[in-house]
matplotlib code that plots the C-alpha trace (Angstrom):
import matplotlib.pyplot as plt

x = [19.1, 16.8, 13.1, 12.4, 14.4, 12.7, 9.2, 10.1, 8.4, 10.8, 7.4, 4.3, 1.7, -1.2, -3.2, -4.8, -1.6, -4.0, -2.2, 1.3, 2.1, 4.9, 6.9, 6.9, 8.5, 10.8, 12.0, 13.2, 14.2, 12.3, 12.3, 10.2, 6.9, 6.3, 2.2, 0.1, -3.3, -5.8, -6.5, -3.5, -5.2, -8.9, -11.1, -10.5, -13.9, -13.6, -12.9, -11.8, -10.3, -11.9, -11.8, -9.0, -6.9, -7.0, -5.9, -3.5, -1.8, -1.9, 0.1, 1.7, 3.7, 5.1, 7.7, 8.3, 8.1, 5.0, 4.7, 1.8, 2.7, 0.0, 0.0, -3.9, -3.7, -6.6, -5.3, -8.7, -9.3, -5.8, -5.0, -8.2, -7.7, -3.9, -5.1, -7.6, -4.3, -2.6, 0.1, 2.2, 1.6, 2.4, 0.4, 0.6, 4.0, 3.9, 5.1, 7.2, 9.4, 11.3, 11.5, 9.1, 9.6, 13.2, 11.6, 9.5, 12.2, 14.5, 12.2, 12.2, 15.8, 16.3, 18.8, 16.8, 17.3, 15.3, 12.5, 9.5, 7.1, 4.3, 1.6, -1.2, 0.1, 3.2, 3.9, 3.9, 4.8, 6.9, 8.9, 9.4, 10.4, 12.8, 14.5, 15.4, 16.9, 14.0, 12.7, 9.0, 6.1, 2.8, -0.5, -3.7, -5.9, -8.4, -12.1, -15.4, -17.4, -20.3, -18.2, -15.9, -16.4, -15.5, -12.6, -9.7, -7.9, -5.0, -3.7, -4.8, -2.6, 0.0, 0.0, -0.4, 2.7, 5.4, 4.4, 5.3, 8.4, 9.5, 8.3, 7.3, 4.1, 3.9, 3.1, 5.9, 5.3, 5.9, 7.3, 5.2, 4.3, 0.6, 0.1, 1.8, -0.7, -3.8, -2.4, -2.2, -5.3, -7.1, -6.0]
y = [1.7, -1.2, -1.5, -1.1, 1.9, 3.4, 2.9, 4.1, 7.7, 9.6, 11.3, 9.2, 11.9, 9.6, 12.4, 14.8, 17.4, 20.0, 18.5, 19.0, 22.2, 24.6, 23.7, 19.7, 21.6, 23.3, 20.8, 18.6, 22.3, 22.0, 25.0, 23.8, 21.4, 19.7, 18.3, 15.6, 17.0, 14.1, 13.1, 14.7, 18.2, 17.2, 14.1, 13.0, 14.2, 17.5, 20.6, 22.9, 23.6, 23.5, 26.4, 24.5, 23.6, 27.1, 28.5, 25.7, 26.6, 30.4, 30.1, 27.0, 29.4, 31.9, 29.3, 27.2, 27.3, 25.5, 23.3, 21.4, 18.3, 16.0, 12.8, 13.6, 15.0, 17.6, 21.1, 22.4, 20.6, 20.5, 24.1, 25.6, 24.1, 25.2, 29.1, 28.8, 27.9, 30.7, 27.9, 27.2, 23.6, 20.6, 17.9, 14.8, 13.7, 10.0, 9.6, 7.7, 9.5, 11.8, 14.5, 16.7, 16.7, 17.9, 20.5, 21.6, 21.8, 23.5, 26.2, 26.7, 27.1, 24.9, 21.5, 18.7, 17.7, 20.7, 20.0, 17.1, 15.2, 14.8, 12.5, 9.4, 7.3, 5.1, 3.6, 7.3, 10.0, 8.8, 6.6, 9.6, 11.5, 9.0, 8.0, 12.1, 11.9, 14.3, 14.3, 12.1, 12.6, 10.1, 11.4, 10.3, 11.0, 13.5, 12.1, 13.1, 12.8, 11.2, 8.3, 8.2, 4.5, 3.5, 0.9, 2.0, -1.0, 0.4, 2.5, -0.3, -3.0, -0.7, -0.7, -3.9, -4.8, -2.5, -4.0, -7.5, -6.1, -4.6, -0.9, 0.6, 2.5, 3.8, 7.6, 9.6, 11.2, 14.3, 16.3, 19.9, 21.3, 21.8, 25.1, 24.2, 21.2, 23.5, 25.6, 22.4, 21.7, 25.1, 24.7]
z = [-14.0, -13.4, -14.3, -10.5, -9.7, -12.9, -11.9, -8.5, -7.5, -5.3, -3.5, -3.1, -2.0, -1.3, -2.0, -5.0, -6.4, -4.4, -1.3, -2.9, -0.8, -1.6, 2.0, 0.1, -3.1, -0.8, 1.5, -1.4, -3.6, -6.2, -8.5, -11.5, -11.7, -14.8, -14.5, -16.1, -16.9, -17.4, -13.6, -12.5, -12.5, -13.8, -14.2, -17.9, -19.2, -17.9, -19.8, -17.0, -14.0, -10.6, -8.4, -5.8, -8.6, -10.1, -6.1, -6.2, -9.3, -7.8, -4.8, -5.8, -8.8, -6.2, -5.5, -9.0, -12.9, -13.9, -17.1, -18.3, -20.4, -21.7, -23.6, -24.5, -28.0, -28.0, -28.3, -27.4, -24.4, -22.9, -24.4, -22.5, -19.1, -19.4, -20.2, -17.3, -15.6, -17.1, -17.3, -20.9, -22.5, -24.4, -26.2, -27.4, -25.1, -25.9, -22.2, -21.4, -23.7, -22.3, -25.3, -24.7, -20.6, -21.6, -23.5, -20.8, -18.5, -20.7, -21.4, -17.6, -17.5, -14.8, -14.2, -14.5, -11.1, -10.0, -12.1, -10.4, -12.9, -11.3, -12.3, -11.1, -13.2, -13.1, -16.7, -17.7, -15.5, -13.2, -15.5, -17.9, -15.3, -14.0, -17.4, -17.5, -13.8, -12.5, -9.1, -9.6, -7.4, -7.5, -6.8, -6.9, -9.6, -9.4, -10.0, -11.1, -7.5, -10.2, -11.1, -7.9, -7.5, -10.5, -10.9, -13.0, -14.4, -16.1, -12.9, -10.9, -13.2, -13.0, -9.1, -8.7, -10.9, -10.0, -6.4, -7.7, -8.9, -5.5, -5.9, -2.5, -2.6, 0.8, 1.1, 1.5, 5.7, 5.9, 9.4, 9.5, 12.5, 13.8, 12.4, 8.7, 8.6, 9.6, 6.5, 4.2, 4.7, 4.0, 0.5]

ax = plt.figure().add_subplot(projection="3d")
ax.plot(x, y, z, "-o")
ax.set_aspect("equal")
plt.show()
């Protein structure tokens, strides 16, 4: 595999993982969601999950295993927003290894090609994902609305050098029909 096709996301959502809907998990049959936490699911600072994320996680469980795997090393912090999530956990991943995604995964029980990483970042998430042969999908991060305008220079690097190398960052269209896009948005 090249250093493009390895930094490449399969899904580009061009939106928060709220906006990852389960008829996107089923069109591309997806059975099993392994997530990034820090501005993935909440700003970095943060120490719990929002209300939205909390309905997300909710419905978005009816149709796939959910994993959290983190690179953030704080049991406490990553620990308590994964049991306001009532989701299971990992910490300290040293993404872009692959090791502890392929323990996620295989504690879901599922072929890896069933199983999405999904993450903001690209040096991270999506090439982890990618060096196991999962099914990656970009998102933007989630942000404190406080510091919303601030610049972030390591995402913002990272975009701006996989698109020297080729990577396409377009968003991803997706084909729903006026009343499935009236239900995306409600979430």
């Amino acid at each position: 595999m090249t250093k493009t096709v390895l930094l490449q996301p399969d899904l580009i959502l061009g939106d928060t993982i709220i906006h990852l809907t389960p008829d996107i998990l089923q069109k591309y049959q997806l059975k099993g969601l392994i997530l990034d936490v820090d501005e993935t699911l909440v700003p970095f600072r943060e120490k719990e999950a929002s209300p939205a994320l909390k309905q997300w996680v909710a419905e978005t469980r009816k149709v796939v295993d959910i994993w959290l795997v983190s690179n953030n090393l704080s049991q406490n912090r990553i620990g308590g927003i994964a049991k306001s999530l009532h989701l299971p956990y990992i910490v300290g991943a040293k993404k872009p290894s692959r090791r502890k995604l392929k323990q996620a995964a295989m504690a879901m029980n599922l072929p890896i090609e069933q199983v999405a990483m999904v993450g903001d970042r690209l040096f991270t998430d999506v090439l982890a994902g990618n060096r196991l042969g999962m099914f990656t999908i970009l998102v933007e991060p989630m942000v404190d609305p406080a510091i919303a305008t601030r610049s972030y220079p390591i995402r913002n690097f990272e975009v701006w050098l996989s698109q020297m190398l080729g990577i396409s960052l377009a968003v991803t269209q997706h084909n729903f029909t006026k009343s499935e896009e009236s239900q995306e948005m409600e979430i």
